[in-house]
Backbone bond lengths (Angstrom), bond angles and torsions (degrees), N, CA, C in turn:
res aa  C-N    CA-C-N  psi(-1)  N-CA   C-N-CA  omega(-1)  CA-C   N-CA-C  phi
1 X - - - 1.463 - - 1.526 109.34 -
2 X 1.310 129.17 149.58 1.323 139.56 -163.17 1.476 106.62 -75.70
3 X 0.854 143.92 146.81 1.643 124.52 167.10 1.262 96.75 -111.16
4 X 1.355 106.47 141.11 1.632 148.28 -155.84 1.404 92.15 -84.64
5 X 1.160 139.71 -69.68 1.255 124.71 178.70 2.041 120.78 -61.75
6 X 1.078 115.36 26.00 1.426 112.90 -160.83 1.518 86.49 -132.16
7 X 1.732 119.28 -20.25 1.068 139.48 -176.28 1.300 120.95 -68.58
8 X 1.461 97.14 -50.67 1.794 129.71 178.48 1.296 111.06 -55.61
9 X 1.662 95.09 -42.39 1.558 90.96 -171.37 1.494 114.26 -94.58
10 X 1.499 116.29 12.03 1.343 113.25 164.09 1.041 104.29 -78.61
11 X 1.312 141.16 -50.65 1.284 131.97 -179.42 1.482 127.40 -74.50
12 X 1.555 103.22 8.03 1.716 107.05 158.40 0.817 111.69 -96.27
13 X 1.324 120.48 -8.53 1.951 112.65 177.64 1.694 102.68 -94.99
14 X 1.245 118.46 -35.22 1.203 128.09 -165.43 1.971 94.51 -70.40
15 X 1.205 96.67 -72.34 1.841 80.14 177.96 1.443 114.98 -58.08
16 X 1.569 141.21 -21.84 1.486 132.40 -176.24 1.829 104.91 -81.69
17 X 1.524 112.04 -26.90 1.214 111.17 161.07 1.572 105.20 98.83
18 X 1.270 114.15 -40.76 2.216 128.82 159.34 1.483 110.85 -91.12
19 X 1.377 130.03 161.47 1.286 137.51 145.96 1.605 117.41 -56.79
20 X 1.477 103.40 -42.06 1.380 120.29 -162.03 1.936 116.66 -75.14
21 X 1.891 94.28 -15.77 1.706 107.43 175.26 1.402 101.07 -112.07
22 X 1.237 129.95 -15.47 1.514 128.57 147.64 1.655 116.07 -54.80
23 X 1.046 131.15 -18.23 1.183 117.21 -144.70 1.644 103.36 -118.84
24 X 1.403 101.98 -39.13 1.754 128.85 141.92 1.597 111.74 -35.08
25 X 1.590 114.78 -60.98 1.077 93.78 -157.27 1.742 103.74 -86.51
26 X 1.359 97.53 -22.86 2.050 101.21 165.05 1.734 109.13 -63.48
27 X 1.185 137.92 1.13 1.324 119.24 -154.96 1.012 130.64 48.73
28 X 1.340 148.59 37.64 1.634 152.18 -132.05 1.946 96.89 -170.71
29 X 1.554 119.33 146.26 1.064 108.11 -164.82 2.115 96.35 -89.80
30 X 1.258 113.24 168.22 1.834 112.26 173.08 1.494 83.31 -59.68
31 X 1.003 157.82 -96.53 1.219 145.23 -161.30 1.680 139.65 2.71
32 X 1.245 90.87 -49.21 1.595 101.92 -179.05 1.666 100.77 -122.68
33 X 1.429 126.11 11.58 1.673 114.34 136.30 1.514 100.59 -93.00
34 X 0.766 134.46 -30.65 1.472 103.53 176.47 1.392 108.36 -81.90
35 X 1.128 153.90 1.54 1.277 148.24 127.67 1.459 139.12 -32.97
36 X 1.578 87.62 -41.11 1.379 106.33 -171.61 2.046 101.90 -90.38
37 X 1.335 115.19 -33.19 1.516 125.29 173.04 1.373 95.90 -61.87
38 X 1.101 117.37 -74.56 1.847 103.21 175.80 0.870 140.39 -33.99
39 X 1.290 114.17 -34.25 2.174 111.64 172.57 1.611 83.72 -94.05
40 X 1.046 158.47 -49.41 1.421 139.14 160.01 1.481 120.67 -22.73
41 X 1.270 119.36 -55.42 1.807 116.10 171.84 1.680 100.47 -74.83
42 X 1.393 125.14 -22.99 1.523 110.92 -179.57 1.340 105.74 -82.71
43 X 1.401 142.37 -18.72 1.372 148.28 169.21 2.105 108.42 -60.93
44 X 1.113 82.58 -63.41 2.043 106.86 -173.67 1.445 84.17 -48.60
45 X 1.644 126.34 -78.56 1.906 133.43 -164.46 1.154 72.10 118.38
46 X 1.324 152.64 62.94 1.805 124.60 147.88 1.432 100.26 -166.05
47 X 1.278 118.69 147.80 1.579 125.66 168.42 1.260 113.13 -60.20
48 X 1.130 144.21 163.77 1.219 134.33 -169.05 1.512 105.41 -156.72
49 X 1.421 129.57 -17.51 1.464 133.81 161.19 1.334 115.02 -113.17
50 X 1.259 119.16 158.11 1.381 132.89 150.77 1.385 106.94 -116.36
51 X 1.553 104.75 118.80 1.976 123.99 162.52 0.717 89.07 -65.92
52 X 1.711 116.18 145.87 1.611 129.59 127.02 1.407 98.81 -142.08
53 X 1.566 92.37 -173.08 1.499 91.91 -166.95 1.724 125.63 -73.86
54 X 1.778 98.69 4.50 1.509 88.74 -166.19 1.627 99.69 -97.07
55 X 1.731 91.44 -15.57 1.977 89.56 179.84 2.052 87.84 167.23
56 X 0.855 91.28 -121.15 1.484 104.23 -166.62 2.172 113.14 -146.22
57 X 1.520 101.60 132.44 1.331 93.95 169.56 1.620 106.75 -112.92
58 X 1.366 134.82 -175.38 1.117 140.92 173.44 1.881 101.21 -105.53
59 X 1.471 95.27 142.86 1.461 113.01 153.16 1.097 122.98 -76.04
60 X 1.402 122.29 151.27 1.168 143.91 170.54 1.971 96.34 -39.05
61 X 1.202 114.31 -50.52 1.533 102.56 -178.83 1.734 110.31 -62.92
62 X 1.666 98.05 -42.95 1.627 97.56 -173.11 1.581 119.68 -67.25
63 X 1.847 111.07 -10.57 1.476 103.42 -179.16 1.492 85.52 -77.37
64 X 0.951 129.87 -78.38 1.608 143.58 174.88 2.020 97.59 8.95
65 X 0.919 109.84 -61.29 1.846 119.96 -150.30 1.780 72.34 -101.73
66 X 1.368 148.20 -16.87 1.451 100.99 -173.90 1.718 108.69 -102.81
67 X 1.409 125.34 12.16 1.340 137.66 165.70 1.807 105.31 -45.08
68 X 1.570 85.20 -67.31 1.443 111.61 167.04 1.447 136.28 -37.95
69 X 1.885 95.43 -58.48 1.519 105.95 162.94 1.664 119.46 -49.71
70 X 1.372 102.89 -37.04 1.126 94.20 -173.13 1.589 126.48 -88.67
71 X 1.042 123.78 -4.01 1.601 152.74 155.09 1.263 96.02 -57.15
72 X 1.317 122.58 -74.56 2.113 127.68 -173.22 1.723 93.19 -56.82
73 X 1.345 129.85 -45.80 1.565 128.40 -161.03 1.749 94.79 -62.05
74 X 1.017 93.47 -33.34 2.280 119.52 -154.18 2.114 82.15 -61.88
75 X 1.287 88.39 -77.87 1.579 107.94 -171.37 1.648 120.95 -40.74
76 X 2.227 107.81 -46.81 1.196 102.92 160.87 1.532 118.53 -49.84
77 X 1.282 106.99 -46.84 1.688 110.68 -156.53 1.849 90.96 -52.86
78 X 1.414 117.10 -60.80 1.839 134.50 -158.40 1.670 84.63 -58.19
79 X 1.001 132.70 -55.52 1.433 123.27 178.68 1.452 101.80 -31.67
80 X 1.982 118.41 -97.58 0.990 115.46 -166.31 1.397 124.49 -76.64
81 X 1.064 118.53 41.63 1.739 138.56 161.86 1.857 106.98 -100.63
82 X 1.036 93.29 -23.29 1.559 110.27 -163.49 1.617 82.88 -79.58
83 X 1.160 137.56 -78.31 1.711 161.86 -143.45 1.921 84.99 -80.98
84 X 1.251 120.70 -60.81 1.643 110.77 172.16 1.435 131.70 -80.34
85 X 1.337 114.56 16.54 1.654 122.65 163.56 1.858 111.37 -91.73
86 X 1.385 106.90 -30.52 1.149 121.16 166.96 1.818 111.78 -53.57
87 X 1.278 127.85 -34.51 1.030 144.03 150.18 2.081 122.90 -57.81
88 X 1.271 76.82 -101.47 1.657 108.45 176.13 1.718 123.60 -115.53
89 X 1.252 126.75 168.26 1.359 120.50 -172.71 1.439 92.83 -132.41
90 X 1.496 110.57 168.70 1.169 125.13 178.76 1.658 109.59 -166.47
91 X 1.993 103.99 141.11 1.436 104.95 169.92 1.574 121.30 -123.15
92 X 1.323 124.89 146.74 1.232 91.05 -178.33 2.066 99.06 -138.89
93 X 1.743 106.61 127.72 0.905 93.08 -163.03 1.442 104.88 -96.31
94 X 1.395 110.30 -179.37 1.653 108.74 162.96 1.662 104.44 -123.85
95 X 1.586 118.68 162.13 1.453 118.17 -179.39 1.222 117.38 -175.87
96 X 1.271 129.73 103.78 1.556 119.79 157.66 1.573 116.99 -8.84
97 X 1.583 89.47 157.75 1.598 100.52 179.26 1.753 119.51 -60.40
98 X 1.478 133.40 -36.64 1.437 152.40 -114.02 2.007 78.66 -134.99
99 X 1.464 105.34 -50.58 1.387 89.45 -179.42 1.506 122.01 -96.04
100 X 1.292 112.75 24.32 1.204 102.70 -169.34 1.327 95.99 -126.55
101 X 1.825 121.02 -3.58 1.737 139.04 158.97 1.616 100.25 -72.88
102 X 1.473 120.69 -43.13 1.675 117.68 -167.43 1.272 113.56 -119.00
103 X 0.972 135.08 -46.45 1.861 127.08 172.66 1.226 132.44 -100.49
104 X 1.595 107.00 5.99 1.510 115.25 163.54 1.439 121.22 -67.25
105 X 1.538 95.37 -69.77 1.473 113.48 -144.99 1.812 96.55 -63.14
106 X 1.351 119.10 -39.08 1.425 109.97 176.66 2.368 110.05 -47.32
107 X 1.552 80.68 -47.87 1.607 78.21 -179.03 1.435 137.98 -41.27
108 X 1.785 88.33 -40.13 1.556 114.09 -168.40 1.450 106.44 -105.06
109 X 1.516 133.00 2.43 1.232 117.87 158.75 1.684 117.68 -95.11
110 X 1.733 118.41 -8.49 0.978 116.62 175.04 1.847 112.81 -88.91
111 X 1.454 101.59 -14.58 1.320 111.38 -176.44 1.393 91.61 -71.23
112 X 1.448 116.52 -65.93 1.556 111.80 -166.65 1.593 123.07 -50.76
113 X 1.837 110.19 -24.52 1.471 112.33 174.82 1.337 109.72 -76.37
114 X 1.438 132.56 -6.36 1.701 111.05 -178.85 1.633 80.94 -122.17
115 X 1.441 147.99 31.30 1.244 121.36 171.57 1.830 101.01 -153.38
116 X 1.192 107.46 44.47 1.195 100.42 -165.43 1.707 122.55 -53.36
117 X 1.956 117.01 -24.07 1.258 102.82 170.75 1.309 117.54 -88.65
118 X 1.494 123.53 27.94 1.800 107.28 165.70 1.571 104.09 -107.52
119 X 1.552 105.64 143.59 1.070 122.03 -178.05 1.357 119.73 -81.19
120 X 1.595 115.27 125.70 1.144 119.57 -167.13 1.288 126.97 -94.60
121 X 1.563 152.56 156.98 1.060 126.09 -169.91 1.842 101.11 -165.11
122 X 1.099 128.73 142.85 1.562 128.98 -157.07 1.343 93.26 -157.38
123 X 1.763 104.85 118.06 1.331 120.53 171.00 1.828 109.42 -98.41
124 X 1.326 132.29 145.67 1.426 129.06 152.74 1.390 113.84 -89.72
125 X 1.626 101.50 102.84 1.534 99.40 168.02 1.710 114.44 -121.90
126 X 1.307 93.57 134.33 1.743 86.62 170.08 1.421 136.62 -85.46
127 X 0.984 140.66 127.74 1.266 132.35 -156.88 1.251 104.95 -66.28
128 X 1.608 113.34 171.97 1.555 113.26 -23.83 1.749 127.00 -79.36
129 X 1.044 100.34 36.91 1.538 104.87 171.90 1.580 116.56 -70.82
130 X 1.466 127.63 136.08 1.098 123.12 127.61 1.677 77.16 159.35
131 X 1.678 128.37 -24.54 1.747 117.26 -170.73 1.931 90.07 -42.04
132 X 1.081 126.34 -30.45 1.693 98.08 -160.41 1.350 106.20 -105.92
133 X 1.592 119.43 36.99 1.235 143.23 176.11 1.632 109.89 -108.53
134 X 1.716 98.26 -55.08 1.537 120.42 170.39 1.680 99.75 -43.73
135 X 1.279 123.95 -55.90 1.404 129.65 -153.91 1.314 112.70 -79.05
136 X 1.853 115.94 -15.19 1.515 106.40 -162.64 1.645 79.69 -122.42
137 X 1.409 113.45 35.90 1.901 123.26 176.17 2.168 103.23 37.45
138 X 1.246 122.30 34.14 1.246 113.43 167.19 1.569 99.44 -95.84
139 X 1.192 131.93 -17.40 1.583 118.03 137.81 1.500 120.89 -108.52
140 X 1.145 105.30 143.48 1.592 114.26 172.68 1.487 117.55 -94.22
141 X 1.530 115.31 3.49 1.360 111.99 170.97 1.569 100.75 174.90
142 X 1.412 109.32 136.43 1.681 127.53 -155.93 1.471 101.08 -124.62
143 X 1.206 126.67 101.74 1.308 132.39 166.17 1.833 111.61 -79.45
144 X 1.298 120.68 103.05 1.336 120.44 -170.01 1.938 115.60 -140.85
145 X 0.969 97.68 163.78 1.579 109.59 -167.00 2.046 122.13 -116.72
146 X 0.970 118.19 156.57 1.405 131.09 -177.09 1.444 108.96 -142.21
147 X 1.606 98.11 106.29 1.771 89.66 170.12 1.634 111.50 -92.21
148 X 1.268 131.77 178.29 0.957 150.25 169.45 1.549 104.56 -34.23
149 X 1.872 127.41 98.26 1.304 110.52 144.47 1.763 90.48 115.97
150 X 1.518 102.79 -0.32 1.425 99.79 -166.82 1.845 100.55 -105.26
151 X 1.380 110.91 129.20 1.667 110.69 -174.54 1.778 91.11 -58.82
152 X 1.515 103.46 159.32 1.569 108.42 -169.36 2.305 81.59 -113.04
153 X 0.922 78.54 148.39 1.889 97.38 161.17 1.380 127.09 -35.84
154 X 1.297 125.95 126.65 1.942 119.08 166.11 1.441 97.29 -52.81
155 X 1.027 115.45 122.83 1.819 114.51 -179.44 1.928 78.16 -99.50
156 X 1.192 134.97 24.68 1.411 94.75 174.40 1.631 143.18 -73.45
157 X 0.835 115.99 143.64 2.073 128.62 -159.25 1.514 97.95 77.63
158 X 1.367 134.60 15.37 1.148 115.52 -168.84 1.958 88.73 -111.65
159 X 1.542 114.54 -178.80 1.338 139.32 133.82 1.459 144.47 -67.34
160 X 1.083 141.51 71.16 1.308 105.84 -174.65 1.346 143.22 -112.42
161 X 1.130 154.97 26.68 1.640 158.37 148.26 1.194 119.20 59.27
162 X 0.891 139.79 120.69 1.910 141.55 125.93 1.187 112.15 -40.10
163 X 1.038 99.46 108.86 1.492 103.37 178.56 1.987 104.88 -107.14
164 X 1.237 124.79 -10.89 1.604 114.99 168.59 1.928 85.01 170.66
165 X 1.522 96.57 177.39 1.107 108.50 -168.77 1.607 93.12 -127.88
166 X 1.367 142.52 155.38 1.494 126.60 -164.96 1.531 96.16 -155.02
167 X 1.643 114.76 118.25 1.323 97.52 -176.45 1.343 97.42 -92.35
168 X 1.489 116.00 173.57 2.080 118.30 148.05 1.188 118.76 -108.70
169 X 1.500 105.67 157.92 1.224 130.65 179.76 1.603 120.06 -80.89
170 X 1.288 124.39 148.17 1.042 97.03 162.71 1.663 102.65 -105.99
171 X 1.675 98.79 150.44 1.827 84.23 -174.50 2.054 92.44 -130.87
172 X 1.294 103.04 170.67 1.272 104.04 -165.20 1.709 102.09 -133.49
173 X 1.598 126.55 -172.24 1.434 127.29 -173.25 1.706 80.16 -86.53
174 X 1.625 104.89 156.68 1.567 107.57 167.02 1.117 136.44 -87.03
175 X 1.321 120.12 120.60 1.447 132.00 -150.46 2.092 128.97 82.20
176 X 1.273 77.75 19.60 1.926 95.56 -178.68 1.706 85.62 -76.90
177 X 1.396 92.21 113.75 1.732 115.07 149.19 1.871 125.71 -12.60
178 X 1.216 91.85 -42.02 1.745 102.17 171.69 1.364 117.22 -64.67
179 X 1.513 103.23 -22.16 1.744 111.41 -146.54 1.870 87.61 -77.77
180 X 1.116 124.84 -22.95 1.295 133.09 -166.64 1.623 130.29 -92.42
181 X 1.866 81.96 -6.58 1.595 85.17 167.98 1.380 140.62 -79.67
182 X 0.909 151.79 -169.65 2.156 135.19 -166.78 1.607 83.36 -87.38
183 X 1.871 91.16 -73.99 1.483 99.33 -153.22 1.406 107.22 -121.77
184 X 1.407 94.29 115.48 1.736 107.43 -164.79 1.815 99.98 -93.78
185 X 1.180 101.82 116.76 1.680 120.32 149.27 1.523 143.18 -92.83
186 X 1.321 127.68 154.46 1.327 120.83 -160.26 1.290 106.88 -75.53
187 X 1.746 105.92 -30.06 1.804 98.79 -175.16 1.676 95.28 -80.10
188 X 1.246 130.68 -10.52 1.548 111.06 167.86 0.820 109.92 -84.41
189 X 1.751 160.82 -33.50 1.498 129.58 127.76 1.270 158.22 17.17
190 X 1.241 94.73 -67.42 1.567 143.14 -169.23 1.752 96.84 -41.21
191 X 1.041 105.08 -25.70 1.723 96.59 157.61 1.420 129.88 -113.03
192 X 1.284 122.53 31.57 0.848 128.51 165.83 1.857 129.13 -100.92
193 X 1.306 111.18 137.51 1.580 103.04 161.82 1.712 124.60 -41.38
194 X 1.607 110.76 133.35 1.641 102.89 -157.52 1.980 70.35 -129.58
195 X 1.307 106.68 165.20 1.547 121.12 -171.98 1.660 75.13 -142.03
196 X 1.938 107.88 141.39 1.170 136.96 149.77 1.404 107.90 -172.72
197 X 1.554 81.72 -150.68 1.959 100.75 -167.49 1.663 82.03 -87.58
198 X 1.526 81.00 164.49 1.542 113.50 169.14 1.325 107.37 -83.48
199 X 1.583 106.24 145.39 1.914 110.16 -171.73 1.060 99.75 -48.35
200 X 1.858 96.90 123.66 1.488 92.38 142.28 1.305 91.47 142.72
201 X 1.909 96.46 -41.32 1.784 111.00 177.71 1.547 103.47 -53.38
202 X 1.287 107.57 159.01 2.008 121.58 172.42 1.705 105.70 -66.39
203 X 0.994 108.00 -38.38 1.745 112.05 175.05 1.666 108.17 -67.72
204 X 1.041 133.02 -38.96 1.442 130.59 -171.98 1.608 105.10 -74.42
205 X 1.734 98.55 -73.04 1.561 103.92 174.56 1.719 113.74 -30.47
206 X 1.088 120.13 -27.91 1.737 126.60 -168.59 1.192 85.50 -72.37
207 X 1.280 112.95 -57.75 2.044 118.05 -154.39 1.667 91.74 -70.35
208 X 1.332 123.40 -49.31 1.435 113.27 -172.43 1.954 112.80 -58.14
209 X 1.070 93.08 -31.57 1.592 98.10 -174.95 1.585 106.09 -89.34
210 X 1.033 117.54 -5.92 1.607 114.29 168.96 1.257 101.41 -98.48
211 X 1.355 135.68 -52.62 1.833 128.93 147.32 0.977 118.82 -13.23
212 X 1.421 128.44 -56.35 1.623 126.66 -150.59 1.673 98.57 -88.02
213 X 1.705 102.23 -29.59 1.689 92.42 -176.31 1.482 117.53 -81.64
214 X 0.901 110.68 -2.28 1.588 131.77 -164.43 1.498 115.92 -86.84
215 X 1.676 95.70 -40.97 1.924 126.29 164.64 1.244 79.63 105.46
216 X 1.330 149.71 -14.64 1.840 121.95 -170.97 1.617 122.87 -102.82
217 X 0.956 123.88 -174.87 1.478 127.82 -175.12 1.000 122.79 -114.38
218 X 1.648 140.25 116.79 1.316 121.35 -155.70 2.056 105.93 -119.11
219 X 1.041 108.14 130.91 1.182 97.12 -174.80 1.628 115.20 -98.51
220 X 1.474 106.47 143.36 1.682 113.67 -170.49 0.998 108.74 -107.23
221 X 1.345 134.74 92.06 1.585 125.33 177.84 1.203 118.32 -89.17
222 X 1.397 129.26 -15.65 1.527 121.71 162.67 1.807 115.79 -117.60
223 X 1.275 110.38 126.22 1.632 102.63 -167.45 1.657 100.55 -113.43
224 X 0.906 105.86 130.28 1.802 115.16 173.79 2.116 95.40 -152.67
225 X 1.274 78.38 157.08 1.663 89.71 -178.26 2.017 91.58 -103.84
226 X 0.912 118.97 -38.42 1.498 124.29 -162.71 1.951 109.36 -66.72
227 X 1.336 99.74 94.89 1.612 114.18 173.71 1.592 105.12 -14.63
228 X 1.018 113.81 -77.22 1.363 140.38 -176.11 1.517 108.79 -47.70
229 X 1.197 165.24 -41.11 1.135 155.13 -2.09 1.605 94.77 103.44
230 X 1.300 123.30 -54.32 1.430 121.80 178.04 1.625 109.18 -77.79
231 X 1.148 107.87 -48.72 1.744 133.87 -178.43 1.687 85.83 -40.46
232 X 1.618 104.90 -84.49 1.350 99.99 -170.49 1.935 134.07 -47.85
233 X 1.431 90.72 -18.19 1.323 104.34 -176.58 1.663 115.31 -71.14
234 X 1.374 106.59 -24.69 1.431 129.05 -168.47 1.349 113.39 -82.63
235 X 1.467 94.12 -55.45 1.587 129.45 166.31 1.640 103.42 -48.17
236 X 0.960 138.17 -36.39 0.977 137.81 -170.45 1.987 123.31 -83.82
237 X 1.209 85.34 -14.59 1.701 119.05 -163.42 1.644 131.82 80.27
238 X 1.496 109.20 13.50 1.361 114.49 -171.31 1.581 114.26 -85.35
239 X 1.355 128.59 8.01 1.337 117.11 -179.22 1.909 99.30 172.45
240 X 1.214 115.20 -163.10 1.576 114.27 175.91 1.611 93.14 -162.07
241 X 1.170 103.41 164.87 2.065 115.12 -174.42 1.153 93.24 167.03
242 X 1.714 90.57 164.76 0.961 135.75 169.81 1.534 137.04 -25.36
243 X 1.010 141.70 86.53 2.004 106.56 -164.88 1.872 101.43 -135.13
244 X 1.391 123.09 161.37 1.481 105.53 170.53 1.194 117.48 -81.17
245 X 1.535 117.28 166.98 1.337 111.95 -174.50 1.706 120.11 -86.69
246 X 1.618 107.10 8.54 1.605 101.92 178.43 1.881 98.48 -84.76
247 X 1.528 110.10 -22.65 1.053 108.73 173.71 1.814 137.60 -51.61
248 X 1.613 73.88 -38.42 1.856 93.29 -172.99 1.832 102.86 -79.24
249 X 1.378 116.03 -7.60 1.295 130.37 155.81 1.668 132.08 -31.77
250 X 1.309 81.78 -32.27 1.430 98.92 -169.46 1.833 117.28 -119.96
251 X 1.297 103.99 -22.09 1.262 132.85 168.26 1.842 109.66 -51.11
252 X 1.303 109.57 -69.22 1.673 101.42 -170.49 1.654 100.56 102.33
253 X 1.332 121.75 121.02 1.473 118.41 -163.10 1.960 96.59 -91.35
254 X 1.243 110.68 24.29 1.804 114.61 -175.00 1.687 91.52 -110.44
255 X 1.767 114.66 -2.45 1.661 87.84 178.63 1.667 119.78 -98.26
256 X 1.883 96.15 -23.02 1.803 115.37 179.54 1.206 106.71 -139.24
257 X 1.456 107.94 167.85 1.397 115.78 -174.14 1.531 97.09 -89.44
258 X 1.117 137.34 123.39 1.653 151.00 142.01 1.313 118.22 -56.51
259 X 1.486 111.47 104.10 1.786 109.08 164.07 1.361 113.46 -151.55
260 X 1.129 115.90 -156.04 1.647 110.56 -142.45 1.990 87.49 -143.06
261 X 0.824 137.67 113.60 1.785 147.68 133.77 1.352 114.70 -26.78
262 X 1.526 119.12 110.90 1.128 99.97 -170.63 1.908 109.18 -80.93
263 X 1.109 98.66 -35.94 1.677 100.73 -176.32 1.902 100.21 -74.27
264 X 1.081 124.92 -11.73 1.644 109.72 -175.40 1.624 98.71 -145.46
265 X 1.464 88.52 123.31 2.270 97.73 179.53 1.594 83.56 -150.11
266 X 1.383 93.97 80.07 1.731 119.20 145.75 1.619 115.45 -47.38
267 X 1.629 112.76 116.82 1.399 106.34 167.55 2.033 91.70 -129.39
268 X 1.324 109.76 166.36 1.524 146.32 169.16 1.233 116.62 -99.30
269 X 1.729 111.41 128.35 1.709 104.29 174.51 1.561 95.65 -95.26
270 X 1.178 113.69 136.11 1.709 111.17 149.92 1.017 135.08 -89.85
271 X 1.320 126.37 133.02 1.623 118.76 -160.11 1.342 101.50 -116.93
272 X 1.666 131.16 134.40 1.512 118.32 149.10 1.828 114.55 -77.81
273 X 0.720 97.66 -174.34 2.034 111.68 -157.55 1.345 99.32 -156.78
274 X 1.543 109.94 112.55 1.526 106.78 160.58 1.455 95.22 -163.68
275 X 1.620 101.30 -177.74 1.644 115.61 171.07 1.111 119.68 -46.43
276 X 1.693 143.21 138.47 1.620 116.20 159.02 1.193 114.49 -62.37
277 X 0.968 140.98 22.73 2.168 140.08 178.16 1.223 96.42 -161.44
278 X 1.821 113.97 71.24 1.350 108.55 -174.42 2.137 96.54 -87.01
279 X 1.478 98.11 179.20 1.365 109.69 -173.43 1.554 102.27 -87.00
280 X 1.361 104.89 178.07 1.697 112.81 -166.85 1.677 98.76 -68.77
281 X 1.097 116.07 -41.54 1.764 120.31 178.30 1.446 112.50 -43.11
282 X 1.636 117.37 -47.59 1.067 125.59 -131.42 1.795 76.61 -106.23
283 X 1.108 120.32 -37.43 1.603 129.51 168.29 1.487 98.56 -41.63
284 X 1.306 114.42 -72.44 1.956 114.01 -154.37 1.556 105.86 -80.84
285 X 1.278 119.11 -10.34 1.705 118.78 178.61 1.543 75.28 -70.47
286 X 1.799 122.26 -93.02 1.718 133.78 -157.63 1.817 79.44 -28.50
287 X 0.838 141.20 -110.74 1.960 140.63 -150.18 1.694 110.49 -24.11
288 X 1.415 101.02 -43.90 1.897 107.87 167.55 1.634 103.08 -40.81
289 X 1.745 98.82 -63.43 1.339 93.00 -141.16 1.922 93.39 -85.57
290 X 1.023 126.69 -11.18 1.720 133.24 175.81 1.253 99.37 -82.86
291 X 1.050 134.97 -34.83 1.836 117.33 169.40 1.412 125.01 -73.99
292 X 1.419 115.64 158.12 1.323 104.89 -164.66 1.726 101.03 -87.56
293 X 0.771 100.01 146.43 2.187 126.63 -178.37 1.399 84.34 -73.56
């Protein structure tokens, strides 16, 4: 039989990505988790990692067994959550960068005024990371996103919600010549400096796939993933993109020009992420963040 704790810690190495930041975050030296992973793959009959020097990946057997791991990791954690609520409580969320600047902090400062002894705790993850966080309960609730064209996660044993649909803007430097045209298109662009993520990011792939349908080529000369970071970049006059509109929220429409593409109006689904039989905590945060602010 597998042992359950030998289990857990596959899936602490598997989300830390090394033995050696698994082993840190268990208190335990790389030494004796990799000790302990070895009579774990000699139990299973199959290898289940590949070392290298940057850390470790999983095999085809080890993705297989860490679904699992993380179900047994899920169950240890709900155990001793169960035995330390009797004590103290604790939540711990997960959230993109963009939502955790605009639809968090309202959530989590009203949470903290009616619950002041549970301990609060907020990870930045970018999607789609964190569903195999949700599953091994080291988050109790995953605030995450889907742009246009992007496969969404196996939510399986999980929940998952719509939580809003978010279009972007396109915004420009203030007073750029373009800003004045009726009806702005991407191939009238198409020579302009564009600011995003670097391939690969959910913001770029959007812009490339609104490019490609469009027939033109858009060039990115400054790449940052960070909203804010783009704002100023724009703001500054060095390029124009894409951004959402909870972002421009905070912006002030006196710093860029705000307009709309007529052939491309990119929107984002947001998803919440939790247990299907989540706890009463994990209940009144999802109602925080589903009611309107």
């Amino acid at each position: 039989m597998l042992d359950a704790h030998r289990l857990a810690m596959l899936a602490e190495v598997a989300h830390a990505g090394s033995i050696a930041a698994a082993a840190k975050r268990l208190a335990f030296t790389p030494s004796a988790v990799s000790q302990q992973l070895a009579k774990l793959e000699r139990d299973a009959g199959a290898r289940l990692l590949h070392r290298h020097a940057r850390g470790v990946t999983l095999t085809p057997a080890g993705e297989a067994l860490l679904v699992h791991a993380e179900a047994i990791a899920g169950e240890l954690r709900t155990a001793e959550r169960t035995v330390r609520a009797l004590v103290d409580e604790e939540l711990t969320v997960g959230t993109f960068a963009s939502a955790g600047m605009t639809l968090v902090p309202a959530a989590l400062a009203g949470f903290r005024r009616d619950h002041p002894g549970v301990a609060l705790r907020l990870l930045d993850l970018e999607p789609p990371d964190g569903y195999g966080l949700v599953r091994s309960r080291e988050l109790d609730l995953l605030i995450t996103h889907r742009y246009p064209g992007a496969p969404l996660p196996d939510p399986r044993g999980l929940q998952r919600t719509l939580l809003r649909s978010e279009r972007f803007r396109l915004i420009l430097p203030k007073g750029h010549a373009k800003a004045r045209t009726r009806r702005l298109t991407l191939p009238a662009l198409a020579a302009e400096d564009w600011i995003s993520g670097s391939p690969g990011v959910p913001n770029r792939a959007c812009l490339e796939q609104l490019a490609d349908a469009a027939g033109v080529r858009l060039r990115v000369a400054y790449e940052t993933r960070d909203y804010q970071v783009i704002v100023a970049l724009v703001e500054a006059g060095l390029g124009i993109a894409f951004v959402p509109e909870s972002v421009l929220d905070r912006v002030g429409p006196a710093r860029v020009e705000v307009r709309d593409a007529a052939d491309a109006r990119p929107a984002r689904e947001i998803f919440l992420v939790h247990h299907r039989r989540p706890g009463r905590l994990v209940t009144e945060m999802v109602m925080r963040l589903t009611s309107p602010q």
